[in-house]
Backbone as JSON, one array per atom type, in Angstrom:
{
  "sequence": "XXXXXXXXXXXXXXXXXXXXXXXXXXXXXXXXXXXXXXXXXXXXXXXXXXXXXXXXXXXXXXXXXXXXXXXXXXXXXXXXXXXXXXXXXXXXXXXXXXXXXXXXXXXXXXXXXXXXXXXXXXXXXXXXXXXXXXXXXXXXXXXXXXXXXXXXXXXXXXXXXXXXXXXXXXXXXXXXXXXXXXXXXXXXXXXXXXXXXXXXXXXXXXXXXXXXXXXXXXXXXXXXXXXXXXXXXXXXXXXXXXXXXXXXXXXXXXXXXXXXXXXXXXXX",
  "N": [[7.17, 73.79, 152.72], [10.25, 74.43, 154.74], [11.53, 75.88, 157.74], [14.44, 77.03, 158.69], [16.07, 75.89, 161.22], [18.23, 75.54, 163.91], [18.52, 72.55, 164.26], [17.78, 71.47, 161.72], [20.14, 72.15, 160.36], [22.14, 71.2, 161.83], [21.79, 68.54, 160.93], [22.64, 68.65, 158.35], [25.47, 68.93, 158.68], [28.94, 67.96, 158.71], [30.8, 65.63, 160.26], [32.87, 66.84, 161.67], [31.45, 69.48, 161.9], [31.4, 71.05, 159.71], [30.43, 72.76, 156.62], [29.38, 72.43, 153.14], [30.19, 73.6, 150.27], [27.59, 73.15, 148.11], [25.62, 73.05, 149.83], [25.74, 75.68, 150.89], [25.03, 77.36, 149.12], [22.04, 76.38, 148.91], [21.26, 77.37, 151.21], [21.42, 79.62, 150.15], [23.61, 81.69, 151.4], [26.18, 83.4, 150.42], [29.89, 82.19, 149.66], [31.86, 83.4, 151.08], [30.53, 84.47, 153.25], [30.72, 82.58, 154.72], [31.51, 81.81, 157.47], [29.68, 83.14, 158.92], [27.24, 81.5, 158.28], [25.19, 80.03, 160.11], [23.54, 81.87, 161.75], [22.89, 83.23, 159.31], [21.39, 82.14, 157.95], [19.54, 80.6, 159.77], [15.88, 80.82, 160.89], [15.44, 81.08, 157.82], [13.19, 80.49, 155.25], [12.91, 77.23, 153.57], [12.26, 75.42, 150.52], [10.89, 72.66, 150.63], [12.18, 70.41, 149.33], [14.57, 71.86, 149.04], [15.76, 71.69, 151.87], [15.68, 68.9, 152.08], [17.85, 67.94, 150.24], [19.91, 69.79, 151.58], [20.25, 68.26, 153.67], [21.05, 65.41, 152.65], [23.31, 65.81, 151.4], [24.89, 66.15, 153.25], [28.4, 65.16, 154.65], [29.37, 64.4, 152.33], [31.93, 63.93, 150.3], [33.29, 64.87, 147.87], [33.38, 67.26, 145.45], [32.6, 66.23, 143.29], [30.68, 63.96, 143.75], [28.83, 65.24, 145.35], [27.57, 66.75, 143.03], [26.61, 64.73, 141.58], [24.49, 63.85, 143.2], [22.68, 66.13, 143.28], [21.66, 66.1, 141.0], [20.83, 63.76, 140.3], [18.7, 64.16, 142.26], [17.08, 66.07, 141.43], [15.92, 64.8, 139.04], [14.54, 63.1, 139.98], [12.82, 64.23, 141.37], [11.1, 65.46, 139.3], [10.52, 63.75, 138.3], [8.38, 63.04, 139.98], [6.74, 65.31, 139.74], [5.54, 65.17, 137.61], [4.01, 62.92, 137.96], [2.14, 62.77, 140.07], [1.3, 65.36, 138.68], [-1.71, 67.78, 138.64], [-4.62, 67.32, 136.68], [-6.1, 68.82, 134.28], [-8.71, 69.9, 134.76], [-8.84, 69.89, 137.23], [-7.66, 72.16, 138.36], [-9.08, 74.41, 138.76], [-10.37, 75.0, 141.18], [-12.06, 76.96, 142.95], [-12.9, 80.32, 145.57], [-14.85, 79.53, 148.36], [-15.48, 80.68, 150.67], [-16.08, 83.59, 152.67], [-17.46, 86.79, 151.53], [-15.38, 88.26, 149.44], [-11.83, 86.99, 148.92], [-8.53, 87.09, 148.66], [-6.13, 85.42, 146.73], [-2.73, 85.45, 147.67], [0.75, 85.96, 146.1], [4.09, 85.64, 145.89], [7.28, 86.05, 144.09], [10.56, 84.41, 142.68], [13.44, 84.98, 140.56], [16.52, 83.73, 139.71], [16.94, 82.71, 143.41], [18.63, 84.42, 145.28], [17.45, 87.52, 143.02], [15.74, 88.77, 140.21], [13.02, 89.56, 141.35], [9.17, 89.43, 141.96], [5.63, 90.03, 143.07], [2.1, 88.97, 142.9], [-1.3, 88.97, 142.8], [-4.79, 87.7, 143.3], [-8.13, 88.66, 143.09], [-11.01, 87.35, 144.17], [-14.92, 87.55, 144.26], [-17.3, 87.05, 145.65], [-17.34, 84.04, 144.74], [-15.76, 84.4, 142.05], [-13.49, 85.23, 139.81], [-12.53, 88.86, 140.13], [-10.11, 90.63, 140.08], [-6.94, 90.85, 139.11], [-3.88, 91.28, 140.3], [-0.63, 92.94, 139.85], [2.97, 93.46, 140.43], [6.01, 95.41, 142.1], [8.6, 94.75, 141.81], [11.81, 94.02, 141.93], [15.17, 93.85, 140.9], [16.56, 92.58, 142.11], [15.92, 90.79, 144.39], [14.45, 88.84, 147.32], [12.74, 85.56, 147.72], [11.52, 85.66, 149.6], [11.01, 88.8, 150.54], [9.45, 89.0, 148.58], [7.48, 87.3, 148.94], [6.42, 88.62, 151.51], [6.01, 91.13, 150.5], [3.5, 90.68, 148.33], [1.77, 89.79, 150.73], [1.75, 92.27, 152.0], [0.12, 93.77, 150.63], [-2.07, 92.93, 149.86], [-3.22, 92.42, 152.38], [-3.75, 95.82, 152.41], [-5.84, 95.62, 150.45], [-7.31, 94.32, 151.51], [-8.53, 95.87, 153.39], [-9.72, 97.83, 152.27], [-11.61, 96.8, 151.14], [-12.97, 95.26, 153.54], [-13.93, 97.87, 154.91], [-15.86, 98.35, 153.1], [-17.63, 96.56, 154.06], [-17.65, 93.96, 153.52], [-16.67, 90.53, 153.93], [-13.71, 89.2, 154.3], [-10.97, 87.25, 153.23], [-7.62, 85.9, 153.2], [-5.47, 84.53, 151.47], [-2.47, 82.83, 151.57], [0.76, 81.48, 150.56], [2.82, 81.27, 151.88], [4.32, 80.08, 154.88], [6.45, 81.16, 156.24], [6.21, 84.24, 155.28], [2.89, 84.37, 157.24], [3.84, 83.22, 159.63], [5.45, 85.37, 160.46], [4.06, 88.01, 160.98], [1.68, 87.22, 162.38], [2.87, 85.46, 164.26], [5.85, 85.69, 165.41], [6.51, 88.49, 164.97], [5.07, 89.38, 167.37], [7.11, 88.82, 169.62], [9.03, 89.89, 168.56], [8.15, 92.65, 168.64], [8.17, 93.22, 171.32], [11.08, 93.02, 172.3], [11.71, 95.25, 171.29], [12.54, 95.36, 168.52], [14.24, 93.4, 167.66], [16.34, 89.95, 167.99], [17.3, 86.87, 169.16], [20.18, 85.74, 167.85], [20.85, 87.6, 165.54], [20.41, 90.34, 163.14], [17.16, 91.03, 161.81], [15.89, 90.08, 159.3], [14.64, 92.15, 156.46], [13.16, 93.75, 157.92], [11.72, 96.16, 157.41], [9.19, 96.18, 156.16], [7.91, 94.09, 157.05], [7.39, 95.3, 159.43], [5.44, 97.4, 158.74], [3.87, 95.25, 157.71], [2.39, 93.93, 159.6], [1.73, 95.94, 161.58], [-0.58, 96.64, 160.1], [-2.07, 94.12, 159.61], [-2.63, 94.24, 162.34], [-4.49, 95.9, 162.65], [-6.9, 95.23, 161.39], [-7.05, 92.74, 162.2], [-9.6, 91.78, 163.17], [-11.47, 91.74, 161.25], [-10.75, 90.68, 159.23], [-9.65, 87.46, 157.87], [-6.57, 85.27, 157.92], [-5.46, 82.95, 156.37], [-2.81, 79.55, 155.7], [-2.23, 78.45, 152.77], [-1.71, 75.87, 150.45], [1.39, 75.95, 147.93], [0.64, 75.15, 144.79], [-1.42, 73.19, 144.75], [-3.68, 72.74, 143.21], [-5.31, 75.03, 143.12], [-7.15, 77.44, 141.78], [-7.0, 80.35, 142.15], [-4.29, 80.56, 143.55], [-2.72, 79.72, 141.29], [-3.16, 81.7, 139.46], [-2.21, 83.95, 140.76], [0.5, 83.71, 141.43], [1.14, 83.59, 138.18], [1.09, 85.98, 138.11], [2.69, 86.86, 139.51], [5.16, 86.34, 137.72], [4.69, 88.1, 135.31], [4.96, 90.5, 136.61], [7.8, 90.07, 136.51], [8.37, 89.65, 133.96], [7.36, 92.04, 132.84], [8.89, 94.23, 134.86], [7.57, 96.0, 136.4], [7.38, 97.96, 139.16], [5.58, 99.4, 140.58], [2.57, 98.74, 142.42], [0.31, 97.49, 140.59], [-3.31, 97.34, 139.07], [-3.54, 94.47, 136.84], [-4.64, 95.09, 133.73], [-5.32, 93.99, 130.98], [-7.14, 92.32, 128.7], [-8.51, 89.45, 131.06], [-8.24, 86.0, 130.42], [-8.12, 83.38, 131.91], [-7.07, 81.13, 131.04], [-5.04, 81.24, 129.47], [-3.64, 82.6, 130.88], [-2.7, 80.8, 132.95], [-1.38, 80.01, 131.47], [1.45, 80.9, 131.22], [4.61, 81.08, 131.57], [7.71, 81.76, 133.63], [10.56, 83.23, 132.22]],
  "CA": [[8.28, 74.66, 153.07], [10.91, 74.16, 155.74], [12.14, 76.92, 158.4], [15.62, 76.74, 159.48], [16.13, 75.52, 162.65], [19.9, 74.71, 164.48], [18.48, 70.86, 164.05], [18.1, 71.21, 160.55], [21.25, 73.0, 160.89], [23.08, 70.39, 162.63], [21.91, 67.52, 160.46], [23.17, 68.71, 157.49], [26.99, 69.01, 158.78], [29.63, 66.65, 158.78], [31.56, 65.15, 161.83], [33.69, 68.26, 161.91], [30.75, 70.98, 161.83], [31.6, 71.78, 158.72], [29.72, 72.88, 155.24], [30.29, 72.37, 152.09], [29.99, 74.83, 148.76], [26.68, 72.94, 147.29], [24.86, 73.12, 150.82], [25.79, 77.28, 150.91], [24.13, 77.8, 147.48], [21.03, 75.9, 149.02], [21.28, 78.37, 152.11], [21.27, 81.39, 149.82], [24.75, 82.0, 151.36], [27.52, 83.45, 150.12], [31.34, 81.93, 150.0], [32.93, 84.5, 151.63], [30.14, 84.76, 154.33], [30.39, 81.09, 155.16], [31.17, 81.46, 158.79], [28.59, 83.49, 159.36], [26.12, 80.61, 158.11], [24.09, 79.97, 161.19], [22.93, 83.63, 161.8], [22.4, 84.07, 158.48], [20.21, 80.87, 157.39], [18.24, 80.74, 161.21], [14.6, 81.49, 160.12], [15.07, 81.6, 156.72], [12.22, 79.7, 154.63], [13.85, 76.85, 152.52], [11.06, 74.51, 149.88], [10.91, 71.16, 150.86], [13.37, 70.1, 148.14], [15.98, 72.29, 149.1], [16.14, 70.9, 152.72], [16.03, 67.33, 151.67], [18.8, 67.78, 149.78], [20.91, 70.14, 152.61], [20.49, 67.08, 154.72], [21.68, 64.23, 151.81], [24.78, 66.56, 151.1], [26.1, 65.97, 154.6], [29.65, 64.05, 154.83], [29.64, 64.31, 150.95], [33.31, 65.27, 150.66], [34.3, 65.39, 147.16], [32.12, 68.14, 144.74], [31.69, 65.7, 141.65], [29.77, 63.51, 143.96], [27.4, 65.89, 145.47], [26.76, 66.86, 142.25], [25.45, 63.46, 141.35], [23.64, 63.69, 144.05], [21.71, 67.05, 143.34], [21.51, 65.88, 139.23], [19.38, 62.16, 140.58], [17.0, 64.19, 143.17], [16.54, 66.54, 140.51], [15.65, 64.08, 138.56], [13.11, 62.56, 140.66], [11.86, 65.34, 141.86], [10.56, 65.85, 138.18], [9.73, 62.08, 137.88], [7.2, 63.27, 141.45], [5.42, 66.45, 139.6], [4.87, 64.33, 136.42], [3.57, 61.47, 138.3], [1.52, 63.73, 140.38], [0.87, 66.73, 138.42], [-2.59, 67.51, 138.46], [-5.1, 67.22, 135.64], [-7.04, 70.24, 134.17], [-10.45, 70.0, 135.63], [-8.67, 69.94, 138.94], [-7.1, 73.72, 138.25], [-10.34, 75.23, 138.45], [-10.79, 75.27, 142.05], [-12.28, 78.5, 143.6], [-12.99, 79.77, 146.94], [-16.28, 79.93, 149.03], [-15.37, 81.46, 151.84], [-16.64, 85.34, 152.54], [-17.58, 87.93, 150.18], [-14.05, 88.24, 149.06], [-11.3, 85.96, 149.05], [-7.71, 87.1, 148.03], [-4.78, 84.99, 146.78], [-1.24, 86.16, 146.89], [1.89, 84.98, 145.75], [5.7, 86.03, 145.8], [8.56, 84.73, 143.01], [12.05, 85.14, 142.35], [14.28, 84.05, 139.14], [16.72, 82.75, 140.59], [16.16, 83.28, 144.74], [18.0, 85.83, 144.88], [17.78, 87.55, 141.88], [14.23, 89.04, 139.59], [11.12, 88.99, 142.37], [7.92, 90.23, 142.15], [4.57, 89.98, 143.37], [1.09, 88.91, 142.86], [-2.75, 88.76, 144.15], [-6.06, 87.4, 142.22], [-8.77, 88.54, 143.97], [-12.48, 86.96, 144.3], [-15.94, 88.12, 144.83], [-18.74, 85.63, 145.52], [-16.33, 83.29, 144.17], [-15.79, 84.74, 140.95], [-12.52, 86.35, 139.6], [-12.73, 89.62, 140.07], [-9.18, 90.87, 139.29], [-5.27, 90.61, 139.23], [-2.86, 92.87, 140.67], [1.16, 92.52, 139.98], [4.29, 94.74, 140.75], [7.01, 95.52, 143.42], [9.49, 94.46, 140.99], [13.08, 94.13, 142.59], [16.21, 93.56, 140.53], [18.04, 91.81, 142.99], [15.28, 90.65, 145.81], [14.69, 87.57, 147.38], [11.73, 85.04, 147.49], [10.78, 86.22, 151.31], [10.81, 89.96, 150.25], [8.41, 89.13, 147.4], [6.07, 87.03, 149.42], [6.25, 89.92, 152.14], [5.21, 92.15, 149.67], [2.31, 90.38, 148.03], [0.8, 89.84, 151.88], [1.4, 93.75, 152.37], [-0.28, 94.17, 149.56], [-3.27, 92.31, 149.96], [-4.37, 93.44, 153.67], [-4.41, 96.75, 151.96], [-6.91, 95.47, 149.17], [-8.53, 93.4, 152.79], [-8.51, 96.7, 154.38], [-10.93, 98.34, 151.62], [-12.88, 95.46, 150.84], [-13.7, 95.1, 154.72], [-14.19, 98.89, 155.4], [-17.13, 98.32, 152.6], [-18.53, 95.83, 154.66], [-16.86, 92.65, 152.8], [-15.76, 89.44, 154.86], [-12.34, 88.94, 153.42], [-9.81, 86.04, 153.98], [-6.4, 86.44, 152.56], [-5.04, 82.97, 151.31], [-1.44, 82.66, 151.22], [0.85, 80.14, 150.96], [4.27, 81.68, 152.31], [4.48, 80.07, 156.07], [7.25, 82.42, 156.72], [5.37, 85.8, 155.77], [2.53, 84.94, 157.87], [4.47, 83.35, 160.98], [6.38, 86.55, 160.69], [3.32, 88.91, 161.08], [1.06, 86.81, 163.24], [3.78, 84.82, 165.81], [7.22, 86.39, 165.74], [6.66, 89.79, 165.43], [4.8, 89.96, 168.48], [7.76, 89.03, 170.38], [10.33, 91.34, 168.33], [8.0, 94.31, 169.33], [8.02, 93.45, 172.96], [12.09, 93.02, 172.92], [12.57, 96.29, 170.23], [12.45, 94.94, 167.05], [15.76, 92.69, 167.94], [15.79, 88.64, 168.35], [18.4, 86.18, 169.59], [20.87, 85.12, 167.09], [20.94, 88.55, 164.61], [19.35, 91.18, 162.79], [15.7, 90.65, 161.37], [15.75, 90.3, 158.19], [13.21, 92.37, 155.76], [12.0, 94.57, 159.09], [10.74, 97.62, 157.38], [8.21, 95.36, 155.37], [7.73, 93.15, 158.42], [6.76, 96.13, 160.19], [4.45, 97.48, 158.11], [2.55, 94.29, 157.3], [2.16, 93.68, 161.45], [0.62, 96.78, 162.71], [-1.56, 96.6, 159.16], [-2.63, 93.29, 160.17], [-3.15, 94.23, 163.92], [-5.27, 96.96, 163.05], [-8.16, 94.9, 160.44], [-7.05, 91.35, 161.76], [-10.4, 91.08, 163.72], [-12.38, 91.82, 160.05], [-10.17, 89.59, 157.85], [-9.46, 85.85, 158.41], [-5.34, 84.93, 157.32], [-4.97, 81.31, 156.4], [-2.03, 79.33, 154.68], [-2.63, 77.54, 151.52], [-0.28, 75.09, 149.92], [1.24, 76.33, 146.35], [0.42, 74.61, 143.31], [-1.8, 72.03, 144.69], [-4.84, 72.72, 142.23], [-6.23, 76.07, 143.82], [-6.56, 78.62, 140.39], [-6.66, 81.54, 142.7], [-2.75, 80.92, 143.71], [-2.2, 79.48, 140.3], [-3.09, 83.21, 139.1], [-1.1, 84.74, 141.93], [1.64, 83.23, 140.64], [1.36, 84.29, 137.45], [1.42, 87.65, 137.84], [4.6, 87.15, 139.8], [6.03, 86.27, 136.51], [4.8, 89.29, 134.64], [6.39, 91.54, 137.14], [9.45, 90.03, 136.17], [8.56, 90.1, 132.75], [7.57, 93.97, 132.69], [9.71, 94.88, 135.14], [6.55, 96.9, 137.12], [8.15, 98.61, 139.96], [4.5, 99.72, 141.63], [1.62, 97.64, 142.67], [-1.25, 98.05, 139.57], [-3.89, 96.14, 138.49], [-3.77, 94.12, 135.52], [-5.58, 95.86, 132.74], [-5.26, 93.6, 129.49], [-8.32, 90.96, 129.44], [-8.44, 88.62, 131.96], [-8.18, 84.89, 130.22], [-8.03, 82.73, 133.04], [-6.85, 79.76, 130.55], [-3.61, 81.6, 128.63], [-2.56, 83.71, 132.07], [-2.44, 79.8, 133.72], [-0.21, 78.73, 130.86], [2.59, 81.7, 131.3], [5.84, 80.51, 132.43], [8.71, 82.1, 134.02], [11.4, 83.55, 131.07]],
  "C": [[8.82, 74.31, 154.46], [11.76, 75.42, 156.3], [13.39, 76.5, 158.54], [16.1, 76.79, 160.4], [18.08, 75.19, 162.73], [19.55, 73.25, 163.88], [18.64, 70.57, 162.33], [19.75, 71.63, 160.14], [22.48, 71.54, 160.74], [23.3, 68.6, 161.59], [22.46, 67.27, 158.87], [24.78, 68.63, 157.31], [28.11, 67.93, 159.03], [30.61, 66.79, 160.23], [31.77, 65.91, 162.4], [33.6, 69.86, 162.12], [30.66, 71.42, 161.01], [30.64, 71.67, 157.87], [30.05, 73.12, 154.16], [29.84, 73.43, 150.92], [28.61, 74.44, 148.6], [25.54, 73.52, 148.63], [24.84, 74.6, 151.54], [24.97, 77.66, 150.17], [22.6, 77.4, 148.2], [20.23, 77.16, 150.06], [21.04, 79.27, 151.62], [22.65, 82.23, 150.21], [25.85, 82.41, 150.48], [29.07, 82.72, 150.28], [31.88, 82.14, 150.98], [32.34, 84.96, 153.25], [30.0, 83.52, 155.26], [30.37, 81.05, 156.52], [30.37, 82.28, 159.21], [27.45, 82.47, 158.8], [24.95, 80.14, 159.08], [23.17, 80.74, 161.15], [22.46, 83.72, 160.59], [21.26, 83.31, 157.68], [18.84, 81.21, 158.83], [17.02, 81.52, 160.57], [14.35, 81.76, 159.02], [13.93, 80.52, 156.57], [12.71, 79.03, 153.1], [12.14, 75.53, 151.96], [11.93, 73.24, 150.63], [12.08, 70.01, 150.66], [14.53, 70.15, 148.23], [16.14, 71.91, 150.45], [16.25, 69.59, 152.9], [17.24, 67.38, 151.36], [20.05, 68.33, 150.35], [21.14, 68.98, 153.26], [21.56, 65.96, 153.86], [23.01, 64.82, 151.45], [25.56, 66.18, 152.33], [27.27, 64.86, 154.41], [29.92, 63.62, 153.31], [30.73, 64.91, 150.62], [33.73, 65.54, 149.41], [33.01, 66.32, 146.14], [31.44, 67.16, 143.73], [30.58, 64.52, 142.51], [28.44, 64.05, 144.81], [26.68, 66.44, 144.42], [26.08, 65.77, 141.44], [24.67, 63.13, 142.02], [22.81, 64.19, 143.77], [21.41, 66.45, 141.98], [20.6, 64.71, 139.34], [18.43, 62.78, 141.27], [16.36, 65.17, 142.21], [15.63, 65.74, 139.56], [14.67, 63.1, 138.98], [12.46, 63.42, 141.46], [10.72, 65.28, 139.92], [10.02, 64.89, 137.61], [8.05, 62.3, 138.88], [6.01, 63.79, 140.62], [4.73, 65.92, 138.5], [3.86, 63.29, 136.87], [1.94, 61.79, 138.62], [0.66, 65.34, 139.82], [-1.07, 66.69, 138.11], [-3.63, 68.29, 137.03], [-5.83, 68.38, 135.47], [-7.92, 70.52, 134.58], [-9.77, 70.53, 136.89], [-8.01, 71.51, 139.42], [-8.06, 74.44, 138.64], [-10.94, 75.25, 140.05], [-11.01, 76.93, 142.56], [-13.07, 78.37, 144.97], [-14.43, 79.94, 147.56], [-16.65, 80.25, 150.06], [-15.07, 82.91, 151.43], [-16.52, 85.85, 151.11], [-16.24, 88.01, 149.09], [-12.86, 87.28, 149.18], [-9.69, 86.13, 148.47], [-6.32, 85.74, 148.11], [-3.55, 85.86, 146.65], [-0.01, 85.44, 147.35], [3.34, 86.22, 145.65], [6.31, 85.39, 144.93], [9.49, 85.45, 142.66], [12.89, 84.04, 141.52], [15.43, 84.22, 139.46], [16.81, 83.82, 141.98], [18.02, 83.74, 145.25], [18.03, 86.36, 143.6], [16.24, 88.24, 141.53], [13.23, 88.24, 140.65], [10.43, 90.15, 141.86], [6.8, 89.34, 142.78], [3.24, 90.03, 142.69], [-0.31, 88.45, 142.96], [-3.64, 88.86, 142.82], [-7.13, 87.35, 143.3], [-10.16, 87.75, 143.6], [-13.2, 87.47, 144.64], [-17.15, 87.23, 144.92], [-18.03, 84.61, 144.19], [-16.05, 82.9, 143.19], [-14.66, 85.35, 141.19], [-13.17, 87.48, 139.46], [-11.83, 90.73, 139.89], [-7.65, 90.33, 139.99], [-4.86, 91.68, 139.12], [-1.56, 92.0, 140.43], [2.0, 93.56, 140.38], [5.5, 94.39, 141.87], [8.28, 95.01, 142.81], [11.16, 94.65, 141.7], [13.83, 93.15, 141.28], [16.68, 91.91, 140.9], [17.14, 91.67, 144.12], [15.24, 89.2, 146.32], [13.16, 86.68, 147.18], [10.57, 85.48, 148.59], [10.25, 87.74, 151.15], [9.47, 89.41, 149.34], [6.86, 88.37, 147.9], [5.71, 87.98, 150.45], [4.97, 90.85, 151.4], [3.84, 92.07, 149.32], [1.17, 90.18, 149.19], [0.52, 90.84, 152.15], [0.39, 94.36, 151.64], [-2.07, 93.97, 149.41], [-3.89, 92.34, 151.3], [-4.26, 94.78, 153.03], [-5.31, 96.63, 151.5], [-7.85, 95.11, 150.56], [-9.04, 94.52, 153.49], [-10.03, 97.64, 154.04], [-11.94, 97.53, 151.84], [-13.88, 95.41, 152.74], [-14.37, 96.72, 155.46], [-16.12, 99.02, 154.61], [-18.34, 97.43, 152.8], [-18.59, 94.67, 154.03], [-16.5, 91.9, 154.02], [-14.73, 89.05, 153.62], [-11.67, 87.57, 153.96], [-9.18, 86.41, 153.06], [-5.93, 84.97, 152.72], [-3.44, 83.16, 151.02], [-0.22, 81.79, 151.5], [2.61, 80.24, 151.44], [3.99, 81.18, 154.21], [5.29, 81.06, 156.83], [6.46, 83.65, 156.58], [4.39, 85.7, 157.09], [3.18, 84.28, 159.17], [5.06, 84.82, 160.98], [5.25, 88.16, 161.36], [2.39, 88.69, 162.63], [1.67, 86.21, 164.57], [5.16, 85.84, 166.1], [7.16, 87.37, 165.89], [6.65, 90.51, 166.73], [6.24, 89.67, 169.61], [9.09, 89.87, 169.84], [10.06, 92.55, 168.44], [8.28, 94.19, 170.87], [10.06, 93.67, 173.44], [12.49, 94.41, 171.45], [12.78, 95.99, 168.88], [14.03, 94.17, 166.96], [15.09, 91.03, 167.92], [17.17, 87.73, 168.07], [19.06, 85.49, 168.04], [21.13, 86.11, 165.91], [19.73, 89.21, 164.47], [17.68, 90.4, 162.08], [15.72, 90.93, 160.21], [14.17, 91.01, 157.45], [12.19, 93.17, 156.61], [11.57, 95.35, 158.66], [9.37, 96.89, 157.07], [7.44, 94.67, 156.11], [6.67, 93.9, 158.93], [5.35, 96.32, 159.85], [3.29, 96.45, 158.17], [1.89, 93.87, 158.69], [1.44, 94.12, 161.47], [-0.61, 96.89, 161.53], [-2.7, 95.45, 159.75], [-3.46, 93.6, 161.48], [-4.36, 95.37, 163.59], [-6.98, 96.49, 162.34], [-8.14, 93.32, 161.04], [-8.83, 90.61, 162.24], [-11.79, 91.23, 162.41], [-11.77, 90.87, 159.3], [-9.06, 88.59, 158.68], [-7.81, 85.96, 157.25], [-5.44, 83.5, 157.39], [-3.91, 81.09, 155.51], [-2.97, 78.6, 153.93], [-1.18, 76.79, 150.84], [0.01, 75.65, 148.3], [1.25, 75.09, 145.77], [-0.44, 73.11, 143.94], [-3.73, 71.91, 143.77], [-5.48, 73.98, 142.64], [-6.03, 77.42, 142.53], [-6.14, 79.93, 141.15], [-4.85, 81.52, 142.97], [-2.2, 80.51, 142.83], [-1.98, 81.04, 139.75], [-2.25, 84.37, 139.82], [0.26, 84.45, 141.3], [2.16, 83.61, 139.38], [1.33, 85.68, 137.34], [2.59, 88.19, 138.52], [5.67, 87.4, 138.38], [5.68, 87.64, 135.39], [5.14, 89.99, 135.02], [7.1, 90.85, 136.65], [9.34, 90.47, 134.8], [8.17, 91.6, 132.29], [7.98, 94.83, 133.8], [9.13, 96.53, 135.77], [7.09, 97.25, 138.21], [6.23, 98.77, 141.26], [3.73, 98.75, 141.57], [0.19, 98.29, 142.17], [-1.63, 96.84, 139.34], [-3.61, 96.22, 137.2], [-4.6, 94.59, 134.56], [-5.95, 95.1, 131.62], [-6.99, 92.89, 130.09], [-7.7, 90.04, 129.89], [-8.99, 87.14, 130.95], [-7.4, 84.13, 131.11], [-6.77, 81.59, 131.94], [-5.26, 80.22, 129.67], [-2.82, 82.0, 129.86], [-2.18, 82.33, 132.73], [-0.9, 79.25, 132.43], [1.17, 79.53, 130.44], [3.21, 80.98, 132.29], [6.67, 81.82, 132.6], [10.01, 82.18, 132.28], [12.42, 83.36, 131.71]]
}
């Protein structure tokens, strides 16, 4: 994942400063909000993919050839995960750090558009269950990984009150920079920060002073998605069943737990 910086910013634009339609859509931007584009990208959290391809759009002036542009990296992007994708044995990783061990995951069909949330927890590094919910209409990908981190220092909050070592695995760089680095300086200047509003602050909030109040019981690390780890494979999927039942609160999963069918749910 890639933050959005001015530099990334800058290297995407042509001679003239300007941006074009395909490289808005990438932004999450609107049309109509185009000159507000700075302010409104700054700090967002864009995949890998989609800032490669902000950059290769630059000085691309007519539409039918940026869209042969996005239609070939597409296209080798999907030549990458094939090439790369990894083999079944290698799914089956679990974790062995402390008593407990939660994953959680955020997802949105398309970003913005159907998000939800969800967390597969561990116990002596055994599944021990799946939670989903938080279901938004119309949310984004940042809201939904928000959520699933808020979600899961609550579960860290129990687990460690019962005398559990927890770690909380998650693989949103933006949620936890947002909790652990930035916040602290948008409480010290008011919950404000140079260049616009703060996107997603109630949630923000929340997950901060949650954090600040257990962080010295439970360990936060990132994790990369989908690189063989089942715990955020399972996180993942239960993003997609919020969408697909359209769960509004944050419950555990009830049906039986088949590790090997819940890995092979897709996105509808």
């Amino acid at each position: 994942m890639q933050i959005v910086t001015e530099t990334l910013l800058d290297l995407g634009l042509n001679k003239d400063g300007e941006i074009n339609e395909q490289q808005l859509i990438l932004l999450d931007v609107k049309e109509e909000m185009k000159s507000q584009f700075r302010e409104l990208s700054l700090g967002k959290e864009l995949s890998d993919a989609r800032a490669e391809l902000f950059v290769l759009l630059a000085n691309i002036s007519t539409k039918k050839a940026r869209e042969t542009i996005i239609k070939n990296y597409k296209a080798l992007q999907k030549f990458r995960q094939e090439l790369h994708k990894p083999k079944e044995k290698e799914q089956t990783q679990t974790p062995i750090e402390g008593d407990v061990t939660i994953y959680c995951d955020g997802g949105c069909t398309p970003n913005p558009g159907k998000a939800g949330s969800g967390v597969a927890v561990y116990r002596n590094a055994k599944l021990s269950e799946l939670w989903y919910g938080l279901y938004e209409p119309m949310g984004t990908n940042n809201t939904a990984e928000l959520g699933a981190l808020y979600e899961s220092l609550l579960l860290a909050q129990k687990e460690s009150q019962n005398g559990n070592s927890v770690e909380i695995k998650c693989d949103s760089m933006y949620s936890i920079n947002c909790i652990q680095t930035w916040a602290i300086s948008w409480e010290k200047k008011n919950w404000t920060k140079k260049g616009g509003e703060i996107k997603n602050l109630e949630i923000i909030k929340k997950a901060y002073y949650l954090y600040n109040d257990i962080k010295k019981d439970v360990k936060l690390s990132h994790i990369k998605a989908h690189a063989g780890f089942e715990g955020n494979e399972l996180a993942d999927r239960m993003t997609m069943y919020t969408i697909l039942e359209k769960e509004e609160q944050f419950v555990q999963y009830s049906k039986e737990i088949n590790i090997s069918d819940i890995l092979k749910m897709r996105a509808g």
